[in-house]
mmCIF file of the N, C-alpha and C atoms, coordinates in Angstrom:
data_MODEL
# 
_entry.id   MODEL 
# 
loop_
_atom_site.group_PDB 
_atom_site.id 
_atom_site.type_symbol 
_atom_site.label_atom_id 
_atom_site.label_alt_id 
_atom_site.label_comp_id 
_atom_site.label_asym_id 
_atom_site.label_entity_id 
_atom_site.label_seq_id 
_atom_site.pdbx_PDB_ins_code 
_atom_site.Cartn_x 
_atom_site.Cartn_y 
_atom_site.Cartn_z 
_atom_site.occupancy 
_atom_site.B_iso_or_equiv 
_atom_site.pdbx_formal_charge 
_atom_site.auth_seq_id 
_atom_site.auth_comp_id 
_atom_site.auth_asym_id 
_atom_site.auth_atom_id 
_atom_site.pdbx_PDB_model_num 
ATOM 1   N N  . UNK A 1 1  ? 1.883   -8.164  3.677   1.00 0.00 ? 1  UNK A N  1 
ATOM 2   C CA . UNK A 1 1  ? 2.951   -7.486  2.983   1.00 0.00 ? 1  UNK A CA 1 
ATOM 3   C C  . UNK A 1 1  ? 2.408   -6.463  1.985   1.00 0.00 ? 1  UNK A C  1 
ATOM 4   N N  . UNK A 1 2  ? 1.137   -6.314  1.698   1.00 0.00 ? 2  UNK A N  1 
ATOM 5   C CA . UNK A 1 2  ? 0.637   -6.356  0.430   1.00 0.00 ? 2  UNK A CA 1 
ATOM 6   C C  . UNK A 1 2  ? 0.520   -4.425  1.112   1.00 0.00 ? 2  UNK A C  1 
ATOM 7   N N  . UNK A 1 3  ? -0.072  -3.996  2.524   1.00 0.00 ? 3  UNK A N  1 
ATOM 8   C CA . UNK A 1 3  ? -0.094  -2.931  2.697   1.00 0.00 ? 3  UNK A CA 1 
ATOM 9   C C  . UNK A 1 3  ? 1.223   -2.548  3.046   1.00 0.00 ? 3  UNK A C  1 
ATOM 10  N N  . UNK A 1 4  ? 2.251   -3.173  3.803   1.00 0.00 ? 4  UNK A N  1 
ATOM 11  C CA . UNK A 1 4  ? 3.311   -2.271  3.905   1.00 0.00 ? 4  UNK A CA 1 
ATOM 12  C C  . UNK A 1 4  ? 4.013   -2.246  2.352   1.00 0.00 ? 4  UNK A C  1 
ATOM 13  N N  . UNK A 1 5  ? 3.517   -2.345  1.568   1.00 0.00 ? 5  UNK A N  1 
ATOM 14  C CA . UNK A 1 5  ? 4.846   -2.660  0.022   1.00 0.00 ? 5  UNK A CA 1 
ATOM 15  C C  . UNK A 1 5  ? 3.813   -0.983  0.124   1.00 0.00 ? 5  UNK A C  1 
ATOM 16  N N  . UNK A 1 6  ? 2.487   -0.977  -0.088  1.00 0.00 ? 6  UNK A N  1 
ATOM 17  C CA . UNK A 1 6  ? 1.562   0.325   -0.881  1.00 0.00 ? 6  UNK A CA 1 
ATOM 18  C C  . UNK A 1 6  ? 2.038   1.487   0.275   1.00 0.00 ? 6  UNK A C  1 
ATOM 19  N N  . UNK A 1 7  ? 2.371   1.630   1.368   1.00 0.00 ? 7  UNK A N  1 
ATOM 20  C CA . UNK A 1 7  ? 2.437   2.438   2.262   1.00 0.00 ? 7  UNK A CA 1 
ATOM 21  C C  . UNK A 1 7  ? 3.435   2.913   2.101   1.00 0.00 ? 7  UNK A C  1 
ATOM 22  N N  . UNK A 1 8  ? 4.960   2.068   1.686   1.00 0.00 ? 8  UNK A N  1 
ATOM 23  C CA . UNK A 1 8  ? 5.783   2.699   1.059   1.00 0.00 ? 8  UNK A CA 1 
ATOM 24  C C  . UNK A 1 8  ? 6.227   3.112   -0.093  1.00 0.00 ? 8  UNK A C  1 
ATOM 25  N N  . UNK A 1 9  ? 5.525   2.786   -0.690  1.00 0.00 ? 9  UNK A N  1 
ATOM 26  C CA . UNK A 1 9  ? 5.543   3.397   -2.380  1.00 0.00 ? 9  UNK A CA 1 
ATOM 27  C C  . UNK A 1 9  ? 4.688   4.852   -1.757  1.00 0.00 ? 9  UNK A C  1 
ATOM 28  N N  . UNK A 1 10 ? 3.143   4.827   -1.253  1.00 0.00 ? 10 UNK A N  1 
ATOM 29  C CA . UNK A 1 10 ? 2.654   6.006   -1.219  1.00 0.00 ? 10 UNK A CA 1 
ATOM 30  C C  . UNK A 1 10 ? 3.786   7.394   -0.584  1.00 0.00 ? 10 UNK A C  1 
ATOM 31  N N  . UNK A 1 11 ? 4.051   6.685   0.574   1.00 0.00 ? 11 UNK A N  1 
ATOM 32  C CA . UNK A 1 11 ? 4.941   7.940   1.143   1.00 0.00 ? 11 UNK A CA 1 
ATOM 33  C C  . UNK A 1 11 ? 6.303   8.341   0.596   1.00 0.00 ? 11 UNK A C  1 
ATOM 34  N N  . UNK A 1 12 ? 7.035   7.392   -0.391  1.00 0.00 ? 12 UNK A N  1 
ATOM 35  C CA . UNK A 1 12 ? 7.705   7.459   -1.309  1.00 0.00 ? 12 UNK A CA 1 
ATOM 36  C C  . UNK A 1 12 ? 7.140   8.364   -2.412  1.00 0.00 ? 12 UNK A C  1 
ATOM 37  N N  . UNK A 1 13 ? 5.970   8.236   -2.803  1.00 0.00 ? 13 UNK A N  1 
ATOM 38  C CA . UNK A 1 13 ? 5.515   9.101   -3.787  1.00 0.00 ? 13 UNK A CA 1 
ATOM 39  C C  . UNK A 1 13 ? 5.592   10.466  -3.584  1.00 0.00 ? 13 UNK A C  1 
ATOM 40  N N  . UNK A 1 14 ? 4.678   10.537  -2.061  1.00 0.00 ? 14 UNK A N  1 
ATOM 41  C CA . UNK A 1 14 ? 4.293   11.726  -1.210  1.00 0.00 ? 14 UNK A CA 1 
ATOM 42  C C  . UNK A 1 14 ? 5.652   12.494  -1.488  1.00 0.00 ? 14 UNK A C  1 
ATOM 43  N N  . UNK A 1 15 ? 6.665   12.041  -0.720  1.00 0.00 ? 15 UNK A N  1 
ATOM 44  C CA . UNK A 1 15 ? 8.223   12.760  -0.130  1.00 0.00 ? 15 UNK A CA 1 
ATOM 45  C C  . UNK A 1 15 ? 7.939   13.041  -1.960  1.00 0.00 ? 15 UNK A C  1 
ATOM 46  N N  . UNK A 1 16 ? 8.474   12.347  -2.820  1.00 0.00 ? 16 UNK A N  1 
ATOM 47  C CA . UNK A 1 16 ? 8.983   12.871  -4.085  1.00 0.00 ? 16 UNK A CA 1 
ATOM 48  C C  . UNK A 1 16 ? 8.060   13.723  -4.571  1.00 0.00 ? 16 UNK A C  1 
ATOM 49  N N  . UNK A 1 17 ? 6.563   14.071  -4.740  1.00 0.00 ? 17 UNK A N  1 
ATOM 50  C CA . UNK A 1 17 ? 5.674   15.063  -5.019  1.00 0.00 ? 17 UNK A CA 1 
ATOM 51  C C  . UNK A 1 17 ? 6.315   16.144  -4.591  1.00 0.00 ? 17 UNK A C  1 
ATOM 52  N N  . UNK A 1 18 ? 5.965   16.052  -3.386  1.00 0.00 ? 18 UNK A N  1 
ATOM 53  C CA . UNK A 1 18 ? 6.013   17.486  -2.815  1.00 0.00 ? 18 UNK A CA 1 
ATOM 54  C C  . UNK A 1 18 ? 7.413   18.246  -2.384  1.00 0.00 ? 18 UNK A C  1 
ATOM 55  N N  . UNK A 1 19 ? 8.520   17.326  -2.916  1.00 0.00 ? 19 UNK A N  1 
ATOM 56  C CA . UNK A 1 19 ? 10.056  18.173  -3.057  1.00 0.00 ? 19 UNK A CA 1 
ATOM 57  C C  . UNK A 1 19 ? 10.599  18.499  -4.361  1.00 0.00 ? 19 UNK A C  1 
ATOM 58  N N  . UNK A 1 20 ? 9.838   17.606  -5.167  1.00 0.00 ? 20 UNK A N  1 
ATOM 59  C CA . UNK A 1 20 ? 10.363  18.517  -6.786  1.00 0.00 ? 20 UNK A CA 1 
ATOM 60  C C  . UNK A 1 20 ? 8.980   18.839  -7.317  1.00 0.00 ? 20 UNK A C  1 
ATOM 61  N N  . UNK A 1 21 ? 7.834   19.107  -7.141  1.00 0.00 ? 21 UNK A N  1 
ATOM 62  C CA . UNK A 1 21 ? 6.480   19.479  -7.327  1.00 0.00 ? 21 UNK A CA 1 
ATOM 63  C C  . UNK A 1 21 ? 6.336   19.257  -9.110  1.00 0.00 ? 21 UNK A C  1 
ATOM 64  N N  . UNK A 1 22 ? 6.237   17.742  -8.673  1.00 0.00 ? 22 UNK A N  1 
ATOM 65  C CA . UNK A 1 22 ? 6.132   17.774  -10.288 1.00 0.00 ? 22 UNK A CA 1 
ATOM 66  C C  . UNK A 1 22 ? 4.521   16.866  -10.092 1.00 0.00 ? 22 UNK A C  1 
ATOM 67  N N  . UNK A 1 23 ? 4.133   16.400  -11.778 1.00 0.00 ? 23 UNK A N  1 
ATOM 68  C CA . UNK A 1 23 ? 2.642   16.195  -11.619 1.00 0.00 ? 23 UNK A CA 1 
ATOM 69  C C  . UNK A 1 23 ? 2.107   14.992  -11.403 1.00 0.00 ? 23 UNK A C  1 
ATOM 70  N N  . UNK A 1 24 ? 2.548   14.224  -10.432 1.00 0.00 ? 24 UNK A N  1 
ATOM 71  C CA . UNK A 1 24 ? 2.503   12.919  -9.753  1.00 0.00 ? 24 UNK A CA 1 
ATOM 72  C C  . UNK A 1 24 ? 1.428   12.984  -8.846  1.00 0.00 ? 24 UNK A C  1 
ATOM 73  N N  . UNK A 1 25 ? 0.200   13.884  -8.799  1.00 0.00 ? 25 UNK A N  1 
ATOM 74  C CA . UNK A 1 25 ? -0.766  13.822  -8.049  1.00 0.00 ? 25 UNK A CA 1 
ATOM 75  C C  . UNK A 1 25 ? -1.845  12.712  -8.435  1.00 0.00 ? 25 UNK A C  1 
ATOM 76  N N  . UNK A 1 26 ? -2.171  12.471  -9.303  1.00 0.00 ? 26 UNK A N  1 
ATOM 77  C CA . UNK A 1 26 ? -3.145  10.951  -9.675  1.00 0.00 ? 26 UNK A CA 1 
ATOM 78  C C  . UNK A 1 26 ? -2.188  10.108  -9.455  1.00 0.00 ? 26 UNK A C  1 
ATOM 79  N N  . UNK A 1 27 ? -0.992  9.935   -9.290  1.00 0.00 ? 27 UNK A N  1 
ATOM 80  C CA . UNK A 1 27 ? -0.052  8.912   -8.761  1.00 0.00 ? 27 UNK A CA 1 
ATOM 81  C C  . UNK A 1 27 ? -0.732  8.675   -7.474  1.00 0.00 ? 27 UNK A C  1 
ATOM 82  N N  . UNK A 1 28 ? -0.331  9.895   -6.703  1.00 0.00 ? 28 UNK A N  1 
ATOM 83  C CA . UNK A 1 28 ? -0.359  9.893   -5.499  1.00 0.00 ? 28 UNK A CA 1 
ATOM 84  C C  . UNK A 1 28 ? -1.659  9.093   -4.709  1.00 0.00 ? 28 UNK A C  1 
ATOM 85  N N  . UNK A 1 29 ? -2.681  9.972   -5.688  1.00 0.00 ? 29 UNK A N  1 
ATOM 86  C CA . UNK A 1 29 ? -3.896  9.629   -5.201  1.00 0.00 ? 29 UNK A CA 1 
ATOM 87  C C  . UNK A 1 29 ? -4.148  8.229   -5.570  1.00 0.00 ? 29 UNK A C  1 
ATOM 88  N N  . UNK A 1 30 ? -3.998  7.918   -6.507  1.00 0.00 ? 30 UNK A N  1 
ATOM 89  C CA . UNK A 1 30 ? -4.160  5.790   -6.580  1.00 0.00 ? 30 UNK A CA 1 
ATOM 90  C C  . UNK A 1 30 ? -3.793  5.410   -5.627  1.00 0.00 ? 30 UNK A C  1 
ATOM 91  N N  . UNK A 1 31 ? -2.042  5.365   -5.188  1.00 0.00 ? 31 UNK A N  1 
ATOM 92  C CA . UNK A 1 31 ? -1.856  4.607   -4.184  1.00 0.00 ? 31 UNK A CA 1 
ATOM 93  C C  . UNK A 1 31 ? -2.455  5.052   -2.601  1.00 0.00 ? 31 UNK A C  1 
ATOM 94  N N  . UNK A 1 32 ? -2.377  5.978   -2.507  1.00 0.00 ? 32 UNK A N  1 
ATOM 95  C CA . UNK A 1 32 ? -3.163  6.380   -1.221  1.00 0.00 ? 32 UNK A CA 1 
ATOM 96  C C  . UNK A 1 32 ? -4.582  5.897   -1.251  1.00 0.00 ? 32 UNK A C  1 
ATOM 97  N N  . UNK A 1 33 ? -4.969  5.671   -2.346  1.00 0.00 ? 33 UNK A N  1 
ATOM 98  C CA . UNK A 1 33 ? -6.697  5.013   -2.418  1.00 0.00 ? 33 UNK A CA 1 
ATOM 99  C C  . UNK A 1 33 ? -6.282  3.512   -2.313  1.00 0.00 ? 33 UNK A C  1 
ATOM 100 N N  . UNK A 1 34 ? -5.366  2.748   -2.821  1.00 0.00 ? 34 UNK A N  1 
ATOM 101 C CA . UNK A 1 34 ? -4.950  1.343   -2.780  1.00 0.00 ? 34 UNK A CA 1 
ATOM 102 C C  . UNK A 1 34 ? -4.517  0.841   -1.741  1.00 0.00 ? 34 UNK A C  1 
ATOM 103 N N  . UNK A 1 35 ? -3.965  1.601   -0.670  1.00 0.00 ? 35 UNK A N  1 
ATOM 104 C CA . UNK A 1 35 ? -3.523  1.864   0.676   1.00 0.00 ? 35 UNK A CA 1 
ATOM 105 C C  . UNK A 1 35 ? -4.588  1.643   1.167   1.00 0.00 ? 35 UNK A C  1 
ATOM 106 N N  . UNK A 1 36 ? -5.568  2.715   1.353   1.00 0.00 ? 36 UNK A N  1 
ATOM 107 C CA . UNK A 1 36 ? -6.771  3.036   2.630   1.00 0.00 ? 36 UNK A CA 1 
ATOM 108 C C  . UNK A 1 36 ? -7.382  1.317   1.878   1.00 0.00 ? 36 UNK A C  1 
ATOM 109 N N  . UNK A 1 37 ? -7.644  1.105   0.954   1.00 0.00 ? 37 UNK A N  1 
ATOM 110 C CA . UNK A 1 37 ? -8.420  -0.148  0.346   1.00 0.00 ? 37 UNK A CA 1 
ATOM 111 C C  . UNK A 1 37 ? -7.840  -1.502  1.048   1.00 0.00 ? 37 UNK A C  1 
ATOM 112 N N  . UNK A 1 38 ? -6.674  -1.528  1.269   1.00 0.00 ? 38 UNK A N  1 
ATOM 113 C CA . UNK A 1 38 ? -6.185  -2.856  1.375   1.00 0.00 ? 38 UNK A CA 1 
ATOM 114 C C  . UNK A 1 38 ? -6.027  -2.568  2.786   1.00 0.00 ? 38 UNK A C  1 
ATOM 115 N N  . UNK A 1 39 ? -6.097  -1.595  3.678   1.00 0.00 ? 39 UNK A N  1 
ATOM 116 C CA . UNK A 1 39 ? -5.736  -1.605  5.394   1.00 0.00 ? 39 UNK A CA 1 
ATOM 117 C C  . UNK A 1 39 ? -7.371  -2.188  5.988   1.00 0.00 ? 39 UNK A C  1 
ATOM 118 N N  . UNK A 1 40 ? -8.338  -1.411  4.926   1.00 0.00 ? 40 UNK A N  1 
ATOM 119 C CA . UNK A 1 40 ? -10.010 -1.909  5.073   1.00 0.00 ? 40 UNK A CA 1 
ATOM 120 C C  . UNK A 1 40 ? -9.907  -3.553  5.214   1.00 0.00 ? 40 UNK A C  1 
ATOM 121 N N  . UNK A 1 41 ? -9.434  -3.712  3.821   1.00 0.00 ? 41 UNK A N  1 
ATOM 122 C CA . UNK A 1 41 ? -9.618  -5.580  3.671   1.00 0.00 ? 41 UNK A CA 1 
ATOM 123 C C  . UNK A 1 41 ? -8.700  -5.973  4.978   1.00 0.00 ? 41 UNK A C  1 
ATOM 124 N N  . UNK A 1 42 ? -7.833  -5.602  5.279   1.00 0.00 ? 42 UNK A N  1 
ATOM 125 C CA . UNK A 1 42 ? -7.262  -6.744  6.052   1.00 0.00 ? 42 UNK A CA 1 
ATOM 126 C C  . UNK A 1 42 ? -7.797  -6.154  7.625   1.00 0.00 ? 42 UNK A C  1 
ATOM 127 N N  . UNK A 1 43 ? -8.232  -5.167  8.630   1.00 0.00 ? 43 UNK A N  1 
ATOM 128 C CA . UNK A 1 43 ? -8.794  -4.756  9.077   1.00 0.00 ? 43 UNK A CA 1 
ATOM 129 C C  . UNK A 1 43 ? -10.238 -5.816  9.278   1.00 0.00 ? 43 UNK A C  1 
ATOM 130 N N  . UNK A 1 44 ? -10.949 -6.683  8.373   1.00 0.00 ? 44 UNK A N  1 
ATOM 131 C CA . UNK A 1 44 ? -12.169 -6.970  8.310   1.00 0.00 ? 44 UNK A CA 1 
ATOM 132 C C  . UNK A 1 44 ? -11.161 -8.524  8.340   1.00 0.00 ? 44 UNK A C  1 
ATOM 133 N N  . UNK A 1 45 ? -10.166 -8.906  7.326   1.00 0.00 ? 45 UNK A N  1 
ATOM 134 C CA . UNK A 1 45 ? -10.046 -10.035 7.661   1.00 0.00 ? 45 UNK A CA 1 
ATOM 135 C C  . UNK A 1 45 ? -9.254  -10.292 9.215   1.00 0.00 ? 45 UNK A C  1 
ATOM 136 N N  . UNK A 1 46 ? -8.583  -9.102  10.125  1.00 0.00 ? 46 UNK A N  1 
ATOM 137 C CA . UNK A 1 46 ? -8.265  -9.396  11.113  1.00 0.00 ? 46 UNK A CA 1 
ATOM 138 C C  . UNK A 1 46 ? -9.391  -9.596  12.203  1.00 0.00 ? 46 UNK A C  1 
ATOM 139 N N  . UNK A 1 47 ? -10.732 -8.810  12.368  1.00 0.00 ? 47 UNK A N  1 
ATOM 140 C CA . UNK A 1 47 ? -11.519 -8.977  12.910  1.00 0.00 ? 47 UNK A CA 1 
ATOM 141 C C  . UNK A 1 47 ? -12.207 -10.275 12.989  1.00 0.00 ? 47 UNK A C  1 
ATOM 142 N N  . UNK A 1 48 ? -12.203 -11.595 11.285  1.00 0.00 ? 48 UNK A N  1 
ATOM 143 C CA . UNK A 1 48 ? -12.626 -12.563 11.152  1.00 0.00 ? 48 UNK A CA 1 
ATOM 144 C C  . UNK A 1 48 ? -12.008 -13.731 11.801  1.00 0.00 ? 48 UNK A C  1 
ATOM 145 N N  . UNK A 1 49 ? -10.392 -13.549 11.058  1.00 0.00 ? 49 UNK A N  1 
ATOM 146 C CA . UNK A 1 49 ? -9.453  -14.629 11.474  1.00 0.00 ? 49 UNK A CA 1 
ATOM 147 C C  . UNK A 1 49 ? -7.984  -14.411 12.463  1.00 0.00 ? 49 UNK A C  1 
ATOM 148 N N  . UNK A 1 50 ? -7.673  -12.959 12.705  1.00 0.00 ? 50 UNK A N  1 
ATOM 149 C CA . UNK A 1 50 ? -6.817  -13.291 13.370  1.00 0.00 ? 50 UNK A CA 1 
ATOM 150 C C  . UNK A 1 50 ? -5.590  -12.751 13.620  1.00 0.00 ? 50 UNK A C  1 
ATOM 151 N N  . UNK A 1 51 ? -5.196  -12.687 12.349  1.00 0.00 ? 51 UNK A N  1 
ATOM 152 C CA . UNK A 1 51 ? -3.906  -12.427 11.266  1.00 0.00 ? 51 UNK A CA 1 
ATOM 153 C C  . UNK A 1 51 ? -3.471  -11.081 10.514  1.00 0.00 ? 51 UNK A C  1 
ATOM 154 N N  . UNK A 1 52 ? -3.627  -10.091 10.996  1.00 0.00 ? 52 UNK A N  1 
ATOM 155 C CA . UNK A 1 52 ? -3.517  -8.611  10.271  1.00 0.00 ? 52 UNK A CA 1 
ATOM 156 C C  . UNK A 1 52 ? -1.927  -8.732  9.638   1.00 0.00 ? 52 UNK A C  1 
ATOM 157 N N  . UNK A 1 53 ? -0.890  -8.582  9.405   1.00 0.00 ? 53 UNK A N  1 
ATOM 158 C CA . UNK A 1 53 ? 0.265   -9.324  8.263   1.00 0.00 ? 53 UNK A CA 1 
ATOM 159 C C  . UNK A 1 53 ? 0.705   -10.091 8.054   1.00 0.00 ? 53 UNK A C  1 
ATOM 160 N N  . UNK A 1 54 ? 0.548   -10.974 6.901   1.00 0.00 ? 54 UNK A N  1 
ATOM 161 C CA . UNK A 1 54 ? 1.097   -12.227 6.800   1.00 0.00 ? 54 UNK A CA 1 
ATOM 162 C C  . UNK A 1 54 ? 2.487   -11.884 5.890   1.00 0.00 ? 54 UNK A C  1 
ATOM 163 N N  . UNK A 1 55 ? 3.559   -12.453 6.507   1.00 0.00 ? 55 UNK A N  1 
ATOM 164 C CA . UNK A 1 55 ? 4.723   -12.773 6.168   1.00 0.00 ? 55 UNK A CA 1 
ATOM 165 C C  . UNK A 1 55 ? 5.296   -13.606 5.290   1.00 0.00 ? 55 UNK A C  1 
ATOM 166 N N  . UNK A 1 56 ? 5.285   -13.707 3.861   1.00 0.00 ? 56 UNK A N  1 
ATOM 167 C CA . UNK A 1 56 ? 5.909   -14.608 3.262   1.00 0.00 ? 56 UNK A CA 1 
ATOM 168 C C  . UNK A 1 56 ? 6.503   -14.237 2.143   1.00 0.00 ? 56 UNK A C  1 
ATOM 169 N N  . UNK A 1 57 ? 7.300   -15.031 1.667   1.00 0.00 ? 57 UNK A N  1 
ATOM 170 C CA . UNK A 1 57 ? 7.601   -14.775 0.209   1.00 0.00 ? 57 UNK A CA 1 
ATOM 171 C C  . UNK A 1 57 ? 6.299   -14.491 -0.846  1.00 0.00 ? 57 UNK A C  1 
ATOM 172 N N  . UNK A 1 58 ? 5.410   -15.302 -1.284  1.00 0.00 ? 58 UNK A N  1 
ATOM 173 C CA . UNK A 1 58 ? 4.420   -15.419 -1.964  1.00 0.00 ? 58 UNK A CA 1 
ATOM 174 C C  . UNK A 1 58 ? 3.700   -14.113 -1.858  1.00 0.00 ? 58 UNK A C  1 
ATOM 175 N N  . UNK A 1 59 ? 3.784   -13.401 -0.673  1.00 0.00 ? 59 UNK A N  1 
ATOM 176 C CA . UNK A 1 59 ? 2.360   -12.308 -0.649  1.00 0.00 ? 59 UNK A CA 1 
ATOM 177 C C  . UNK A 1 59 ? 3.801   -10.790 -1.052  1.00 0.00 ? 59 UNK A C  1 
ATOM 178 N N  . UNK A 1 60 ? 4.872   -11.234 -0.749  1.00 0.00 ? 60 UNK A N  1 
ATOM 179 C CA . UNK A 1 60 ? 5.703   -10.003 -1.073  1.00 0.00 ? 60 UNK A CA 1 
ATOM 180 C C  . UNK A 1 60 ? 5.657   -9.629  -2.497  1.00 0.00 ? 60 UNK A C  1 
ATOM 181 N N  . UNK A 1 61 ? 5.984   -10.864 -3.100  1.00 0.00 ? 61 UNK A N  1 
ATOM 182 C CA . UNK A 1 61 ? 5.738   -11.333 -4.763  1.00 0.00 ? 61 UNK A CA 1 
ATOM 183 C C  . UNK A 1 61 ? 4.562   -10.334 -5.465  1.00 0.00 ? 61 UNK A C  1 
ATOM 184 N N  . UNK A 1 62 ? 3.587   -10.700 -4.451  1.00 0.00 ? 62 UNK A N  1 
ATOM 185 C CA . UNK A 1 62 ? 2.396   -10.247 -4.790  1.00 0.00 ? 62 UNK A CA 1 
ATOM 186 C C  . UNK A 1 62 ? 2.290   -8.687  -4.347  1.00 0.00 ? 62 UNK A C  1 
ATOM 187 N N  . UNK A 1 63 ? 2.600   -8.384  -3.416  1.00 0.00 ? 63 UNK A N  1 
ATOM 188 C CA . UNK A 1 63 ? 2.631   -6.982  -2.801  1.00 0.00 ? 63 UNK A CA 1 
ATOM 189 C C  . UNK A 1 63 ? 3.142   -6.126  -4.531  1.00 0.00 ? 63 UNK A C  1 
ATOM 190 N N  . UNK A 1 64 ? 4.616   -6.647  -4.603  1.00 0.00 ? 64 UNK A N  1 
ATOM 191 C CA . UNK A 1 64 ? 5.090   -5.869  -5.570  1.00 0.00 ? 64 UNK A CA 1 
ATOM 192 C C  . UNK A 1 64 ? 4.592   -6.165  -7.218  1.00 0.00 ? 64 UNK A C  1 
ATOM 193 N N  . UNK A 1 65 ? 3.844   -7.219  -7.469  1.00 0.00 ? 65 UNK A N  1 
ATOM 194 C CA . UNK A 1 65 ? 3.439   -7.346  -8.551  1.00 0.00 ? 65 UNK A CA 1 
ATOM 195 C C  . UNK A 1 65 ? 1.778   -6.160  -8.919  1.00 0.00 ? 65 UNK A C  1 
ATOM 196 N N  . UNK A 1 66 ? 1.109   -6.330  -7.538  1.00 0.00 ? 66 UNK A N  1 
ATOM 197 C CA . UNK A 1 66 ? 0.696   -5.602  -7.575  1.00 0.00 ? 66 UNK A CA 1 
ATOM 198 C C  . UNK A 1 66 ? 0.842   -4.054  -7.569  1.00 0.00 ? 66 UNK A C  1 
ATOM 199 N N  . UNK A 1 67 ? 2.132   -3.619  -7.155  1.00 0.00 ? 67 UNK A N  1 
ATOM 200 C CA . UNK A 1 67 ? 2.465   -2.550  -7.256  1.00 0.00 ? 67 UNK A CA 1 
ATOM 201 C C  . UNK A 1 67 ? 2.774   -1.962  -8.735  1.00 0.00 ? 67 UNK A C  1 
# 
């Protein structure tokens, strides 16, 4: 959950940057760096165990807390 919560905040960001061009570019760029970061981790943990999104309450929690 943790990359689709950052994927839509990023492209949420993206769309809102670049239609009222205001100065949300280090916005932008965190989450697009927090994005590519967390598709890596789970990418390496799918190759280990299995599981590329886990579904639950607990990791949504977390998706958005981390957000």
């Amino acid at each position: 959950m943790w990359l689709l919560i950052l994927l839509a905040a990023s492209i949420a960001s993206t769309v809102t940057h670049f239609s009222k061009r205001g100065s949300s570019r280090i916005l932008i760029l965190i989450l697009w760096g927090a994005t590519l970061m967390v598709l890596v981790d789970k990418l390496y943990s799918y190759a280990k165990s299995g599981s590329f999104i886990e579904v639950s309450e607990e990791s949504a929690y977390l998706g958005l807390a981390m957000l």
